[in-house]
C-alpha positions in Angstrom: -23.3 3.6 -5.0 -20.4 3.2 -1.9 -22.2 2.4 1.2 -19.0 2.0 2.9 -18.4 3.8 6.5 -15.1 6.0 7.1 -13.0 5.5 10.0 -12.9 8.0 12.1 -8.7 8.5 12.5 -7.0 7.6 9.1 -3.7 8.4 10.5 -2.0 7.5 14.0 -2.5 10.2 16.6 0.5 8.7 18.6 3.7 6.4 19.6 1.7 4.0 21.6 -0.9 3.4 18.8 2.1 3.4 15.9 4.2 0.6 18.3 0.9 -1.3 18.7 0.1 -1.5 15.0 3.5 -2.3 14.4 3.9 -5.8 16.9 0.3 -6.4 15.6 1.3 -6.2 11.4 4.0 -8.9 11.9 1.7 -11.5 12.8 -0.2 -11.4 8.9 1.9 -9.4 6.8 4.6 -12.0 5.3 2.2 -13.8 3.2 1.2 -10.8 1.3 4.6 -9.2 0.8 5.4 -12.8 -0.8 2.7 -12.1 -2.9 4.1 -8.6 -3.9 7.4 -10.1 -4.8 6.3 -12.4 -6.7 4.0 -10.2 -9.0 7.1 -8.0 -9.4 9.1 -11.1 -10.3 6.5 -11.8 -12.8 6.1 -8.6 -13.9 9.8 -7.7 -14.3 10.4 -5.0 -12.4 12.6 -7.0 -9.5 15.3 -4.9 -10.3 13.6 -1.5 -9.9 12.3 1.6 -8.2 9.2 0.3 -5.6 7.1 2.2 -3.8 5.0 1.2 -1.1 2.4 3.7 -0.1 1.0 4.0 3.5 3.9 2.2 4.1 3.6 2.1 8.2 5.7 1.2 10.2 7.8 -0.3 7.3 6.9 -3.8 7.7 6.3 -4.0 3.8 8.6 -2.2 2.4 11.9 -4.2 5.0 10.4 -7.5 3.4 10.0 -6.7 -0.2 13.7 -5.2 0.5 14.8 -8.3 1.4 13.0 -10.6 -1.0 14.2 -8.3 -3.8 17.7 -7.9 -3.3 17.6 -5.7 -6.7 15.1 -3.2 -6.2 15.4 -0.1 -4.3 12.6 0.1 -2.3 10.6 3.8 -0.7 8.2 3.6 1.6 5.4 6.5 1.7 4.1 7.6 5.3 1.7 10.4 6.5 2.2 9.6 10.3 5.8 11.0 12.1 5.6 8.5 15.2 5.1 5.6 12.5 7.8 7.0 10.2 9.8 7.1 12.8 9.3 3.3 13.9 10.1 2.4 10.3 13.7 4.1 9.7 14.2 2.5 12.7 13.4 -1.2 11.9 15.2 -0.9 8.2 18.1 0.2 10.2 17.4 -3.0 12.9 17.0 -5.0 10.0 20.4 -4.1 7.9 18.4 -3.4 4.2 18.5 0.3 4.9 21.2 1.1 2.1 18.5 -0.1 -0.2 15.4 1.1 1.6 14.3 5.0 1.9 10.9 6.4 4.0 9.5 9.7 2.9 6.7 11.6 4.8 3.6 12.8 2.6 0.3 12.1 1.4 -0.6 9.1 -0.6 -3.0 11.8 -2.6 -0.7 14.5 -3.0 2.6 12.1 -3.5 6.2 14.2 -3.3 7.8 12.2 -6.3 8.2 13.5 -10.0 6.3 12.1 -12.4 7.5 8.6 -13.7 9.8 7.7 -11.2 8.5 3.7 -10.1 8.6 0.9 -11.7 6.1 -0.8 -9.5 3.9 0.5 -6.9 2.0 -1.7 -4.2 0.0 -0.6 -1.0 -1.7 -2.2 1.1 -4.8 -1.3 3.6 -4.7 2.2 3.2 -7.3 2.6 0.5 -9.9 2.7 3.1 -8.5 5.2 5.4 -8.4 7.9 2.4 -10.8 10.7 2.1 -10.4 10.6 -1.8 -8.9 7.5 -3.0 -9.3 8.3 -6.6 -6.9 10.8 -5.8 -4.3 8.4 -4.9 -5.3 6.1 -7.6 -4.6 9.1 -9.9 -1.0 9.7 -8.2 -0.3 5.8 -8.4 -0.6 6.5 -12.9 1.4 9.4 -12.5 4.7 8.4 -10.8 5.0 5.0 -12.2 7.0 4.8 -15.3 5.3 3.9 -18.6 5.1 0.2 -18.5 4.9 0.1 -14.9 2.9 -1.7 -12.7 0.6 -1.7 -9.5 -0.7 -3.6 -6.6 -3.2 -2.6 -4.1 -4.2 -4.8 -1.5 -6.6 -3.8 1.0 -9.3 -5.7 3.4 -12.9 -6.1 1.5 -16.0 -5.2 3.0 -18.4 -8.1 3.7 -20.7 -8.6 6.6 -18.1 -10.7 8.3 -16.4 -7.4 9.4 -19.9 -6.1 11.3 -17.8 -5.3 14.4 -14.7 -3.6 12.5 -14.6 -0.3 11.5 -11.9 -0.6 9.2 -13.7 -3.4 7.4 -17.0 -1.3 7.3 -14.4 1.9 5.6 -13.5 -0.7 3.1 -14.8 -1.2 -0.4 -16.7 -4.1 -2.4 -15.2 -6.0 -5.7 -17.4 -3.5 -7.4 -17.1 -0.5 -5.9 -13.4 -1.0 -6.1 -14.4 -1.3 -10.3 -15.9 1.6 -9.7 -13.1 3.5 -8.4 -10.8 2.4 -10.2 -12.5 3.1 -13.6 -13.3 6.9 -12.2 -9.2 7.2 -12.2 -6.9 7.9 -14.7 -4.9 4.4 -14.0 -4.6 1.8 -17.5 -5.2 -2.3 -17.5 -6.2 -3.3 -14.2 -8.2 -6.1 -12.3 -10.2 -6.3 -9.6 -10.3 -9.8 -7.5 -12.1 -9.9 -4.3 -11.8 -12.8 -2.1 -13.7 -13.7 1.4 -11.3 -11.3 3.4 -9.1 -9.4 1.3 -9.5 -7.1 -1.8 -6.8 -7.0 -4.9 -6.6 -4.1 -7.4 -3.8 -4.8 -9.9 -2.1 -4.7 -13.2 -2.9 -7.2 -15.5 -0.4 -9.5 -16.6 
């Protein structure tokens, strides 16, 4: 059973609130996109197609650009303000030849079927109404052989006073998700703060 508690506002209602996430997301966001490029080096798939769903303000997607000076890189986003914000810092940031945003719904993604090599996301499980959905569309538009990682914050009592840590998920309600989807060979590791939902290796 999910005792979790949605958020009220998935997506960004605005400039302001897309500006503030985006000064806020550079302060924590390095070490995980490390992490990311790293399971694609070990994986194999540095030289791919990667997409990065509920990719913001393109924080992500800029730095895995840069750390992966092979791939080609596509971030998904639902949000115009934050969209915006994005093509604008991979132009600021010179990777934009390799990096691409597209507006649409991690549930209902606008790419054919088998088209990434690897696809990583990071918090935006919580904010989605059906997140099997996504989980579904993650199996569908990644190649055969390819891989996925989801990161997202976990759900402990530690997060009492946040509401995006109350939307989140356990270790094993993330199991549980994840085994209701259609998506092969994963692993769920849950640590004090964070939650990781991956390919195995």
């Amino acid at each position: 059973m999910i005792n979790r508690i949605p958020v009220e506002h998935g997506v960004f209602q605005g400039v302001d609130e897309a500006e503030h996430y985006d000064r806020e997301s550079r302060l924590w966001m390095r070490n995980v996109v490390e992490q990311f490029a790293a399971a694609a080096e070990r994986w194999g798939v540095a030289d791919g197609r990667v997409l990065d769903v509920g990719s913001g303000s393109g924080l992500v997607t800029i730095r895995l650009a840069a750390m992966l000076p092979g791939a080609q890189i596509t971030g998904l986003e639902l949000c115009p303000p934050v969209l915006e914000r994005a093509r604008q810092n991979a132009a600021d940031s010179g990777v934009d030849g390799r990096v691409e945003f597209e507006m649409g719904s991690a549930e209902e993604m606008p790419f054919a079927d088998d088209t990434f090599d690897m696809v990583v996301c990071l918090s935006t499980l919580h904010l989605l109404d059906n997140p099997v959905n996504m989980l579904d569309e993650v199996q569908r538009v990644l190649k055969p052989g390819g891989r996925f990682y989801i990161r997202d914050y976990r759900r402990t009592w530690l997060g009492a006073l946040s509401g995006h840590i109350k939307a989140c998920y356990t270790p094993s309600e993330a199991s549980d998700l994840l085994k209701r989807s259609g998506l092969w060979y994963w692993k769920v590791k849950g640590g004090l703060f964070w939650l990781r939902m991956m390919s195995i290796d």
